[in-house]
C-alpha positions in Angstrom: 6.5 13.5 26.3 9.3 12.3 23.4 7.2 10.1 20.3 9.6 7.4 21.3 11.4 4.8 23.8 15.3 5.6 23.5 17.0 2.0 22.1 20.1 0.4 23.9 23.3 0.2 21.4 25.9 2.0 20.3 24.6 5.4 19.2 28.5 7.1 17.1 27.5 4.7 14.8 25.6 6.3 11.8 22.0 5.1 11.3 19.0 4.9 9.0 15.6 4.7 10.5 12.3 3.6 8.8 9.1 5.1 10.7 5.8 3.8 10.2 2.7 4.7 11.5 0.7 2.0 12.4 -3.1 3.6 12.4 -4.3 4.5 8.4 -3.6 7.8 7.1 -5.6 9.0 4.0 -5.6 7.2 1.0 -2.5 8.2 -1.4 -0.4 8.6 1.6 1.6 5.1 1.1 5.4 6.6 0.3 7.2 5.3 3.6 10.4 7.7 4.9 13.9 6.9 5.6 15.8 9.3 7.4 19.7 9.0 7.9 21.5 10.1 11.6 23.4 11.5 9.3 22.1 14.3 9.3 20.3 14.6 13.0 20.9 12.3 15.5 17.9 13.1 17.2 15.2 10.1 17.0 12.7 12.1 18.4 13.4 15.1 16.0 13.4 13.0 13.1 10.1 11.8 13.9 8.7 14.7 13.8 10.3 15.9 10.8 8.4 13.1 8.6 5.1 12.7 10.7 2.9 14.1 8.0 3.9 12.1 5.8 4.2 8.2 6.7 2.2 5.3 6.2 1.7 1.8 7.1 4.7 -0.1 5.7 4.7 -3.6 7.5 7.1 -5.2 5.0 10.4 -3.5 5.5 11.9 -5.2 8.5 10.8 -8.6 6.9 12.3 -7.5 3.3 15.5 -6.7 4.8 15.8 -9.9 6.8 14.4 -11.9 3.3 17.1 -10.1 1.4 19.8 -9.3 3.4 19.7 -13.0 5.6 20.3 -13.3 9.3 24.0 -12.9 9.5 24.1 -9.8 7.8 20.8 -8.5 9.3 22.9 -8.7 13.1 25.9 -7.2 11.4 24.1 -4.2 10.6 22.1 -4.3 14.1 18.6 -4.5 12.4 16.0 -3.9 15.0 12.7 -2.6 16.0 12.2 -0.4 18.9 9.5 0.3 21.1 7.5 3.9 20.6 4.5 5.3 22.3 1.0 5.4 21.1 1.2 4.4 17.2 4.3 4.5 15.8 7.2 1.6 15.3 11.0 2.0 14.0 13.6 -0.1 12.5 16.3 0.9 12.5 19.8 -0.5 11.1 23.1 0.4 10.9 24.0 2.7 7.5 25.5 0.6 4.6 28.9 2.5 3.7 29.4 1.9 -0.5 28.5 3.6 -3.4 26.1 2.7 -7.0 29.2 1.8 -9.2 30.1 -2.1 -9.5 34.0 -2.9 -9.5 33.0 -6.9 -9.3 30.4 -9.1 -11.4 30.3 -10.7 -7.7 29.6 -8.0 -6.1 26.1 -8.5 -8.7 25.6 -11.9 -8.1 24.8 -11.2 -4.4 22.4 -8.2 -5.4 20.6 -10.8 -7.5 20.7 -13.5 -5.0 18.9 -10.9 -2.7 16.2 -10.3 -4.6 15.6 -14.1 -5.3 15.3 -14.4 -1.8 12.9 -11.3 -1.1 10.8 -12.9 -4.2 11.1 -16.7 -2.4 9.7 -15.0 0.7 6.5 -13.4 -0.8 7.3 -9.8 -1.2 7.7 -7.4 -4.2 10.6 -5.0 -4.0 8.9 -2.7 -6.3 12.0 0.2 -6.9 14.3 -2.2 -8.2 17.0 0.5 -9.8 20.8 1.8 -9.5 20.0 4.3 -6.5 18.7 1.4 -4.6 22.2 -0.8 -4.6 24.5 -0.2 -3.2 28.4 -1.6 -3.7 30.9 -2.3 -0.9 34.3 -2.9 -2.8 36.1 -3.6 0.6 33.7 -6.5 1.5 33.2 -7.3 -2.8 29.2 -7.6 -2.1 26.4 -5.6 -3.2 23.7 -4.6 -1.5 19.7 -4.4 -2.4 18.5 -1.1 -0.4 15.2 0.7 -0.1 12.4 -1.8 1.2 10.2 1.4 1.1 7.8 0.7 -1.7 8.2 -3.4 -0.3 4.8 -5.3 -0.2 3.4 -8.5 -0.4 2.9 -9.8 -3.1 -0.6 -10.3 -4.0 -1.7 -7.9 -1.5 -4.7 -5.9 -2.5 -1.7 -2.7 -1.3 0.9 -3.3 -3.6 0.2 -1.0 -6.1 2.7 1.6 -6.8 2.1 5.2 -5.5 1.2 8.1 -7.4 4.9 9.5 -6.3 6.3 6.7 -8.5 8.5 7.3 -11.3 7.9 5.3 -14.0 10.2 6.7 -16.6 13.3 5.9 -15.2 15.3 3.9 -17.4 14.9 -0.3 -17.3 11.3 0.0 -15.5 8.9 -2.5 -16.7 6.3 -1.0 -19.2 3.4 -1.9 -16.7 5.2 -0.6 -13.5 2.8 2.8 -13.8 1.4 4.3 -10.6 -1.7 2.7 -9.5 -1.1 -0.8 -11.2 -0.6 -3.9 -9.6 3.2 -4.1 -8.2 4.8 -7.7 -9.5 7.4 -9.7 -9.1 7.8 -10.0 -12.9 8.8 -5.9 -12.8 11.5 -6.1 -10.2 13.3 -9.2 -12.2 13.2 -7.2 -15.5 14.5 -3.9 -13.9 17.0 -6.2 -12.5 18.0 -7.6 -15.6 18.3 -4.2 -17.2 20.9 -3.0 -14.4 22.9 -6.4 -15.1 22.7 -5.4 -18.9 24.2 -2.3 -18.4 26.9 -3.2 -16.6 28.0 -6.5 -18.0 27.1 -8.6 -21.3 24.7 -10.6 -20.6 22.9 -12.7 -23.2 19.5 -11.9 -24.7 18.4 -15.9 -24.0 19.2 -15.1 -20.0 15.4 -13.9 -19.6 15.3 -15.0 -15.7 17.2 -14.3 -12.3 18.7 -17.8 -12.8 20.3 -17.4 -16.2 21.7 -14.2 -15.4 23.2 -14.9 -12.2 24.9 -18.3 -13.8 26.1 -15.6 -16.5 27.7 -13.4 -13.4 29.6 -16.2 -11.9 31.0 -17.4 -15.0 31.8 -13.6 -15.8 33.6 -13.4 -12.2 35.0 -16.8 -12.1 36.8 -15.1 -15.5 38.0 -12.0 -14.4 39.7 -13.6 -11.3 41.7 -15.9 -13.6 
């Protein structure tokens, strides 16, 4: 008997599926899995493919509808479907793009994302350049990766012992097994923005840097 109830939709289009397992597994298994049809089509294969190694990861689907907003959420066909026994999928459709901005507005909706994940109680908590993505057709960004996504607060959001912590702009404090916090994504998002543009040292907050991006793009379109 297949793991899972076949969804209605269009299936030639490619896909990326969060699984999560909703009884506990034991205690260090908390790194969720995405898995592209990309690579196999087969829902049911792909389940098993990550089955030892999935945890419960209740935040993604409301991460992605926090960041990403309604509209864009039915564009990319966000949904949950059914599965037997104890396991649940979103699934959405896969974001074509690539990590390299062209556009300081294509960074101003990245941002804006995140204030809205943050405005909605959850902690991204792998805020970095693998996990945004750039569309230059559509001139947006995207904020990927809702793996590591908890609430903030939540006695859960601590960062796994698979987390890498030396990767350039993390937050000093953003070490596996601390406390995950909205303060680390906002400084590893401001360190990203730093890179890539010139923003002021006085822009300390998502605020002041995103005022600095739309002044930077209202420029560059002149």
């Amino acid at each position: 008997m297949p793991l899972y109830e076949p969804w209605t939709g269009d299936d030639s289009l490619q896909q990326n599926f969060y699984f999560r397992k909703l009884t506990p597994l034991a205690p260090g298994h908390n790194v969720w899995k995405t898995v592209s049809s990309a690579n196999d089509p087969s829902a049911e294969t792909l389940v098993y493919k990550i089955a030892n190694n999935i945890a419960d990861q209740s935040c993604t689907l409301a991460a992605m509808q926090a960041a990403w907003g309604a509209d864009e959420c039915e564009r990319r066909k966000v949904k949950v479907f059914a599965i037997l026994k104890d396991w649940e999928v979103v699934r959405h459709v896969f974001i074509e793009g690539n990590h390299k901005v062209t556009s300081p507005i294509q960074l101003c909706s990245v941002v804006q994302q995140l204030k809205q994940l943050h405005a909605a109680g959850l902690v991204h908590g792998d805020v970095r350049e693998a996990n945004i993505v750039f569309c230059e057709s559509l001139n947006v960004g995207y904020l990927i990766d809702f793996e590591f996504c908890r609430r903030a607060g939540d006695r859960n959001a601590v960062y796994c012992r698979y987390f890498n912590k030396d990767l350039p702009g993390r937050h000093r404090n953003a070490v596996p097994g601390h406390s995950m916090s909205a303060e680390h994504d906002v400084f590893s998002m401001i360190s990203i923005c730093r890179k890539w543009y010139k923003i002021p040292e006085e822009c300390n907050d998502l605020d002041a840097v995103l005022a600095c991006l739309q002044t930077l793009a209202r420029q560059t379109s002149q």
